[in-house]
C-alpha positions in Angstrom: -21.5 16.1 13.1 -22.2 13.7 15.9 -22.6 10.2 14.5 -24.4 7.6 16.5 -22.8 4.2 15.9 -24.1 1.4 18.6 -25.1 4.0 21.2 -25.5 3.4 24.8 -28.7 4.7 25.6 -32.1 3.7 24.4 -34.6 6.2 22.6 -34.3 10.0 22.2 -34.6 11.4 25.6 -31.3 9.0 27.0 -29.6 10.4 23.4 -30.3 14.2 24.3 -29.2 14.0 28.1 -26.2 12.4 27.3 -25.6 14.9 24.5 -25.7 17.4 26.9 -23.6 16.0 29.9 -20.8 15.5 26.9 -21.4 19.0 26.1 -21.6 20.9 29.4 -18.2 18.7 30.5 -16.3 19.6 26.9 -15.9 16.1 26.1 -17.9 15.9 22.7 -16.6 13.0 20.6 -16.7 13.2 16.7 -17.0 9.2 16.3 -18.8 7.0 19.4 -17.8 3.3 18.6 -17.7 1.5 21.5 -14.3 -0.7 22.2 -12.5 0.7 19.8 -14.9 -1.1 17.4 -14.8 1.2 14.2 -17.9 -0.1 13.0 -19.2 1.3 9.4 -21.0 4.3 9.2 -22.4 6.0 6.2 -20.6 9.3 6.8 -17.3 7.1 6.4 -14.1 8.3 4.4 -12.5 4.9 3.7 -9.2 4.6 2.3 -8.0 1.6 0.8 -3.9 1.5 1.2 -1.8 -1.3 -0.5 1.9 -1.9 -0.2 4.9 -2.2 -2.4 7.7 -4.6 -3.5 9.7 -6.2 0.0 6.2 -7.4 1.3 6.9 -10.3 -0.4 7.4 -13.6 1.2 7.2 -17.6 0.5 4.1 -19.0 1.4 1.9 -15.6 0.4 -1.4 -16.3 -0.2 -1.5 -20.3 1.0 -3.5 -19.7 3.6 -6.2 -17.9 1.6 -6.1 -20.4 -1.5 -6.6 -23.3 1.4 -9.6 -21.5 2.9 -11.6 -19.5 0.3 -12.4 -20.3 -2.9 -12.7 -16.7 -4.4 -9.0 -16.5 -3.7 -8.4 -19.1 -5.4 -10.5 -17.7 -8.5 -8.0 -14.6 -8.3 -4.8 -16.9 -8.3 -6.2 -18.9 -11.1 -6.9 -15.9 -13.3 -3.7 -14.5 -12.6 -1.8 -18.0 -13.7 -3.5 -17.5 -16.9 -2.9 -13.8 -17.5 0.7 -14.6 -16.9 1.1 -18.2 -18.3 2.8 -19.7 -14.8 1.7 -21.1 -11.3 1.4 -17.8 -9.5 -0.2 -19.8 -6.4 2.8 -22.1 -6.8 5.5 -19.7 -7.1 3.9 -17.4 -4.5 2.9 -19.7 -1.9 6.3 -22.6 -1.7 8.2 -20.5 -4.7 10.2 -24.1 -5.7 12.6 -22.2 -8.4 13.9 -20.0 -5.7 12.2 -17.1 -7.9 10.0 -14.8 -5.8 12.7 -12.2 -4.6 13.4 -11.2 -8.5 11.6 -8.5 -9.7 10.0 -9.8 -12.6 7.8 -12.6 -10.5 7.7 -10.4 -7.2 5.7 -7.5 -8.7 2.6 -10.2 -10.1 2.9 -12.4 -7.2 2.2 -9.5 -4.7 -0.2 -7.4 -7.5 -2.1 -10.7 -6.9 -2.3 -11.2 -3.4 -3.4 -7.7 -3.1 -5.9 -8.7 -5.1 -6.9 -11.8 -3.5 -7.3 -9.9 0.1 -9.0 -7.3 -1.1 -11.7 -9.7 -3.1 -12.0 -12.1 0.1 -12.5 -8.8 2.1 -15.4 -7.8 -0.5 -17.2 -11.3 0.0 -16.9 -11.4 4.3 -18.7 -7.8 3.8 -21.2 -8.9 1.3 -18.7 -5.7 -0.8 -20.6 -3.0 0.9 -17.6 -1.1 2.3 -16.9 1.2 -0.4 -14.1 3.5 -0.5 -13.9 7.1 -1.3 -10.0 6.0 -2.3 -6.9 4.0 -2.6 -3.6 4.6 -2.5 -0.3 2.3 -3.3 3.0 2.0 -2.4 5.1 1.5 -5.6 4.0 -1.3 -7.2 1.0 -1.0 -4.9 -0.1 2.2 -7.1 -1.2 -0.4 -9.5 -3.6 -2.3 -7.0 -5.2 0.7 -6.0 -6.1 1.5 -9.6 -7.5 -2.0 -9.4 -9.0 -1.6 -6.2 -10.7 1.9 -7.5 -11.9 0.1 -11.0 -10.2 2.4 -12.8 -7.4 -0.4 -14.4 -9.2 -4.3 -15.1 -6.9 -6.9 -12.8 -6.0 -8.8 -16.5 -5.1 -4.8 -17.3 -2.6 -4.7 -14.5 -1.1 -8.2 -14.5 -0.2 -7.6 -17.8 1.5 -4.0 -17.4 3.1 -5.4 -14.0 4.8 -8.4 -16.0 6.4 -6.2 -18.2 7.4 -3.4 -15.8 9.4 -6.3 -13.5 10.3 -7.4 -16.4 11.9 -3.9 -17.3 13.0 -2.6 -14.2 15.1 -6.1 -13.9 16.4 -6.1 -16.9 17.4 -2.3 -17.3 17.7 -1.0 -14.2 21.1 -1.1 -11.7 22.2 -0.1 -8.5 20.7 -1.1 -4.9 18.9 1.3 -2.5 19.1 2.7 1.2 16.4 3.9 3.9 18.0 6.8 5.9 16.1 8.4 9.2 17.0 11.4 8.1 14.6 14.6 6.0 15.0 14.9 2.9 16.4 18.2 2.8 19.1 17.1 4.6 20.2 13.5 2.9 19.9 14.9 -0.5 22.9 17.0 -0.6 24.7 13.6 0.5 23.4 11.8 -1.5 24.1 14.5 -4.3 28.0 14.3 -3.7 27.9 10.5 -4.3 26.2 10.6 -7.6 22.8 8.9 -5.4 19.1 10.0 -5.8 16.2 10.6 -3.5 13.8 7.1 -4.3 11.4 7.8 -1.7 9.8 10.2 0.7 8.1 7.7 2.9 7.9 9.9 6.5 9.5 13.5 7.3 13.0 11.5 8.9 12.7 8.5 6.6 13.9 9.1 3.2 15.6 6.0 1.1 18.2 6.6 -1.5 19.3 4.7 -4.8 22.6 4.1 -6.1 25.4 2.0 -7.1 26.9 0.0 -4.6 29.9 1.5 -4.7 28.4 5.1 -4.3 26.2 4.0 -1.7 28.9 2.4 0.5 30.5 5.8 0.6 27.3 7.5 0.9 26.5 5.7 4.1 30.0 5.9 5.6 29.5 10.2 5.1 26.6 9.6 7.1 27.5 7.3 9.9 30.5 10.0 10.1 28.2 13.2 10.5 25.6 11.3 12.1 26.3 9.0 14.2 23.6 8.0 16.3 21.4 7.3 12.9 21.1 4.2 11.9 20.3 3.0 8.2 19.8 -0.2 6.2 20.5 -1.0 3.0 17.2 -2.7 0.9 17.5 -6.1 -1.0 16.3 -4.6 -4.2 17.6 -6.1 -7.8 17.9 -1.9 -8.6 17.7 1.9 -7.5 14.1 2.0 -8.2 12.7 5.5 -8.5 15.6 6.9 -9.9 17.4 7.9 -12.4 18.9 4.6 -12.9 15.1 3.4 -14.4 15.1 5.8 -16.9 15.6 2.6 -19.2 13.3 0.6 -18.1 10.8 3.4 -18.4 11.8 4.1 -21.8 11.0 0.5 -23.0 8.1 0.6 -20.9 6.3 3.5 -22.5 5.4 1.5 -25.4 3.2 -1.0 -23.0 1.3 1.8 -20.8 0.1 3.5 -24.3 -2.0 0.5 -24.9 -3.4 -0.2 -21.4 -7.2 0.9 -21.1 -8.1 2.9 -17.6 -11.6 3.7 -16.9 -13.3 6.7 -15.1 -14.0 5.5 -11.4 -15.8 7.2 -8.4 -12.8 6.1 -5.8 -10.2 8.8 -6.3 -6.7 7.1 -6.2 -3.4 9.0 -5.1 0.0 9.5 -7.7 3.2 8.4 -5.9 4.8 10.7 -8.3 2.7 14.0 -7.8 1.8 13.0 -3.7 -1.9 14.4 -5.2 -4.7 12.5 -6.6 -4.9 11.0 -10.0 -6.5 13.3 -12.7 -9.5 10.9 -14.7 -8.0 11.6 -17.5 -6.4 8.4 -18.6 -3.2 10.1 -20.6 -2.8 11.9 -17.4 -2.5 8.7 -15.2 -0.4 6.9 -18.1 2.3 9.5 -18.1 2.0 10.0 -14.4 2.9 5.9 -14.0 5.6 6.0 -16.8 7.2 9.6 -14.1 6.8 7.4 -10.9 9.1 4.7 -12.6 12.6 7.2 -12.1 11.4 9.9 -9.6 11.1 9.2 -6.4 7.6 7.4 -4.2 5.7 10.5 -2.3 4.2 8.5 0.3 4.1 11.1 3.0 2.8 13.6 0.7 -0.1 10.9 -0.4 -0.8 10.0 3.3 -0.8 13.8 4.2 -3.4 14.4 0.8 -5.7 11.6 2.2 -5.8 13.2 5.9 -6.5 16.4 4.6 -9.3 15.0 2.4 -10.9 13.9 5.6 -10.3 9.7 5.6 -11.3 8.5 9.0 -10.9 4.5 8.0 -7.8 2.7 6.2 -7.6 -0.3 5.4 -4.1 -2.1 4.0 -4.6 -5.2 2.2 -1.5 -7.7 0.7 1.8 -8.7 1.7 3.3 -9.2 4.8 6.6 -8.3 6.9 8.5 -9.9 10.2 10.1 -13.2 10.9 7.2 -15.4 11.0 7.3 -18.6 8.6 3.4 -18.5 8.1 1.1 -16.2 6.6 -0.7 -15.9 10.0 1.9 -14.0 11.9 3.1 -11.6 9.1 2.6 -8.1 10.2 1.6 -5.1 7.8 3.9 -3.6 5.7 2.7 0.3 5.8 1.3 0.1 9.6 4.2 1.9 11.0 4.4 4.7 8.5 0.5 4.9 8.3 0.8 5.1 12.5 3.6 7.6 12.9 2.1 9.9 10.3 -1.0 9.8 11.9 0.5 10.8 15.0 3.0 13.5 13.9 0.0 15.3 11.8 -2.5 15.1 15.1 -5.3 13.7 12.5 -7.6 11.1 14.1 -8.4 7.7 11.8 -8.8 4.4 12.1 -6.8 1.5 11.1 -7.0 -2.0 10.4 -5.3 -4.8 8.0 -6.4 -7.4 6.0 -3.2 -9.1 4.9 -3.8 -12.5 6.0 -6.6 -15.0 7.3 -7.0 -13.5 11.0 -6.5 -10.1 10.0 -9.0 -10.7 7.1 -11.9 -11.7 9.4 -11.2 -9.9 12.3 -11.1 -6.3 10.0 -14.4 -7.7 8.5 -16.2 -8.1 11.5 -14.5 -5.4 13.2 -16.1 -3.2 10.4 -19.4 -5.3 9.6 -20.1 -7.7 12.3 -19.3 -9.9 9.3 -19.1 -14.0 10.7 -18.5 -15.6 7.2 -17.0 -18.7 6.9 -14.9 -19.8 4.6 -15.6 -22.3 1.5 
């Protein structure tokens, strides 16, 4: 179906001719938006994407708390879900205490959060989602994002899971360019486990140290043009070295409350979509804790459910000191998936100030100004 979004001509005759000359020289488009501009259509499938622990950084969220006061609002409730500064720890972090799993997983949870609600109030919350989909941790905003899990809901099962996975969990992980197929066998040998199927040649592995040192000296040896890096993680999340920390987390998902919610949101653990049910979604969260992050599988899920929008929201990677020249944490994978699967969608951020009000007015023609 042709959808006419800000189109050239003017009145019904101009629509039909040039209908025609796009017909008669094969050059029929499936989306007209002019400039690149994706601007909102009702026939829109919008995927909301948020990312995952190592999006982290100090000074997360100070630019948002200094220019909107619903940001603020989400900070404040978070500090009192929690019982700490989480605007003080995430944005100048003065314990040195943001890298350590049990105040990472909050702090980002809540900037997530805090995007996404600033997001809602530049587009007076008329871009609606038909789902969301998480990284990791990010799993969790998405259930927030879809209304399916209250934010108090998830603050409170993310302070306990850091606190878990921290506490119980060991080893460090590794992101190899390499299938699946072909690392597991390696990592097999060295007593390592998959953690994470993020692109076809991208697969990370967790581990102990030790094992993982060998591990990446068999595969400098066999392959020696790939190059790999090993994560600053405080454990081999995803694997078998959090069967602990799920076993003590159990107790805590049993008595969260998930509602049923119209915005279908995608299982890191199956690489499908959520069942309603909300025993299913609890025991598919306590699974994703020690097996290993389909991300490709989710991407590839969404593209075949037809999502011609995404939109990532939280965190922030790269060298920049301030919040303004962070990059996205899932654009490259979200990119190269595209790409490799020939499926045609937009995408845009909203990790930051700029990105916030660009996306917004990219989408909405949106020129709020902040509080």
């Amino acid at each position: 179906m042709i959808r006419f979004v800000g189109f050239p001509g003017k009145g019904a005759a101009n629509r039909l001719a040039l209908l025609l000359l796009w017909v008669v020289l094969d050059i029929l488009p499936t989306r007209i938006t002019p400039g690149g501009n994706a601007m909102l259509t009702n026939e829109q499938t919008i995927l909301f994407v948020f990312p995952g622990q190592g999006s982290q950084y100090v000074g997360m969220g100070s630019d948002l708390c200094d220019e909107y006061a619903t940001a603020r609002k989400v900070y404040d409730q978070a500090g009192e879900v929690l019982g700490y500064d989480v605007a003080e720890l995430s944005c100048r972090d003065p314990q040195d205490q943001l890298n350590l799993t049990r105040f990472t997983q909050p702090a980002l949870l809540t900037h997530s959060i805090a995007c996404l609600e600033v997001f809602r109030e530049l587009t007076d919350d008329r871009v609606q989602p038909a789902m969301a989909a998480g990284h990791s941790l990010g799993e969790y905003s998405a259930l927030v994002a879809s209304k399916a899990l209250s934010f108090e809901s998830a603050l409170k099962l993310i302070q306990k899971r850091g606190e878990f996975m921290g506490t119980y969990g060991e080893g460090e992980m590794t992101a190899f360019p390499l299938d699946v197929e072909t690392i597991r066998p390696i990592a097999e040998r060295y007593h390592c486990a998959i953690a994470g199927c993020n692109l076809p040649e991208q697969t990370v592995v967790g581990g102990r140290d030790v094992d993982l040192a060998l591990m990446e000296q068999a595969v400098q040896e066999q392959f020696e043009s790939k190059r790999f890096m090993r994560l600053k993680t405080e454990g081999a999340f995803h694997t078998y070295y959090m069967v602990e920390a799920a076993r003590h987390y159990r107790p805590v998902l049993e008595t969260a409350e998930f509602s049923l919610s119209e915005v279908r949101v995608l299982s890191n653990f199956t690489g499908g979509f959520h069942n309603p049910d909300p025993a299913d979604i609890r025991s598919r969260l306590f699974f994703q804790l020690f097996h290993p992050v389909l991300w490709h599988s989710n991407l590839q899920t969404a593209f075949g459910d037809g999502v011609d929008l995404i939109v990532e929201f939280g965190g922030g990677i790269g060298g920049a000191t301030e919040p303004a020249g962070k990059r996205p944490n899932l654009e490259s994978m979200i990119k190269k998936t595209l790409r490799a699967s020939g499926h045609q969608a937009e995408y845009l951020s909203a990790i930051n100030c700029p990105s916030l009000a660009k996306t917004a007015d990219t989408i909405s023609g949106s020129d709020k100004s902040p509080e």
